[in-house]
N, C-alpha and C positions, 0 to 999 in steps of 0.2 A: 325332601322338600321342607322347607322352612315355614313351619305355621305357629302362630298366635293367637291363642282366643281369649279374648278377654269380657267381663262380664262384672257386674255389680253397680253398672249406670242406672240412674234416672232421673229422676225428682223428686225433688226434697226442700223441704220449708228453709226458711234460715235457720241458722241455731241445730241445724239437724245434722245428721252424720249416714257416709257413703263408705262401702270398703270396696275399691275395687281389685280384681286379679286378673293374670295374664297369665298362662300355660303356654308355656313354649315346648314345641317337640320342632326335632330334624337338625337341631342346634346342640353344641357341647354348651349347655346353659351355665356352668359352673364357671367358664371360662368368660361368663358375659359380665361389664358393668352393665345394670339392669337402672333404666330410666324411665321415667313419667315424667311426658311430654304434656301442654293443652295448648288449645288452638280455639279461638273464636274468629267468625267470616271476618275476612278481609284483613286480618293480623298473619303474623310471624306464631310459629310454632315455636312456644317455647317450654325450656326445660324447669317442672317442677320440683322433683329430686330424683335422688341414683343415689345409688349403693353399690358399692365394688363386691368383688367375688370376695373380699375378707371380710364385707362389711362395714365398711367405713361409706356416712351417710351423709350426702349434701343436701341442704333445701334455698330457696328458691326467699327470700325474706319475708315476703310476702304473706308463706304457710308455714314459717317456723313456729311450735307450738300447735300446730291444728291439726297438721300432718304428718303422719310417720310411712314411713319407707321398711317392706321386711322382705326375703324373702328366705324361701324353702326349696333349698338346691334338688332334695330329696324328691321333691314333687316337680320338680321345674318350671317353680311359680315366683312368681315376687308380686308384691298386696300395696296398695298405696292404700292407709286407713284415715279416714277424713271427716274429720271433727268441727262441731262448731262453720258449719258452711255460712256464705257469704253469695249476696247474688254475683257479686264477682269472682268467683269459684265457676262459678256457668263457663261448661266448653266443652269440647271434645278430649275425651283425655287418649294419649296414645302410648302405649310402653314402648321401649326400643332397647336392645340390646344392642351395646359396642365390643364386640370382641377385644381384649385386654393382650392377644398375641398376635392379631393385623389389624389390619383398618377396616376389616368387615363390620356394617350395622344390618339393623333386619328392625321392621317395625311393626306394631301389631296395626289391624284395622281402625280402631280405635269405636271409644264407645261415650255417648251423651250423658253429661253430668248437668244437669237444669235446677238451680238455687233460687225457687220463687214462691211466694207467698200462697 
């Protein structure tokens, strides 16, 4: 069974900073591009960065410089760490893993990021 838990959401001032992680088990995680997703009511879900299984790291233009993208195959973790927040950073953030050898994705729950005063 394919689980995600992820963890390091809340609230936080502007100017302030968030690390979130996602644990994946029941997955060959080594095999995933690993993604952070967010999502505010009534929008599209969209992609903030990914990292391939060699590491090679996209962001999103929006968070380039605020954001970084790691992860740690060893733990079967990948950390979005987030700098410098913005109230338009506020969402739900979700990881998602694409398998890089079929089309399978798998998505974590997702967890509340809030950038307010």
């Amino acid at each position: 069974q394919v689980q995600f838990v992820e963890s390091g959401g809340g609230l936080v001032q502007p100017g302030g900073s968030l690390r979130l992680s996602c644990e994946a088990s029941g997955i060959i995680f080594a095999i995933c591009t690993m993604d952070w997703y967010r999502q505010t009511p009534g929008k599209q879900r969209d992609m903030v960065a990914s990292i391939t299984s060699d590491e090679k790291t996209t962001y999103v233009e929006s968070v380039k410089g605020r954001f970084t993208i790691s992860r740690d195959d060893a733990r079967n973790t990948v950390f979005l760490q987030m700098n410098s927040l913005k109230p338009e950073d506020t969402a739900v953030y979700y990881c998602h893993c694409q398998s890089e050898i079929s089309s399978r994705d798998y998505w974590g729950q997702g967890t509340q990021v809030t950038v307010s005063p």
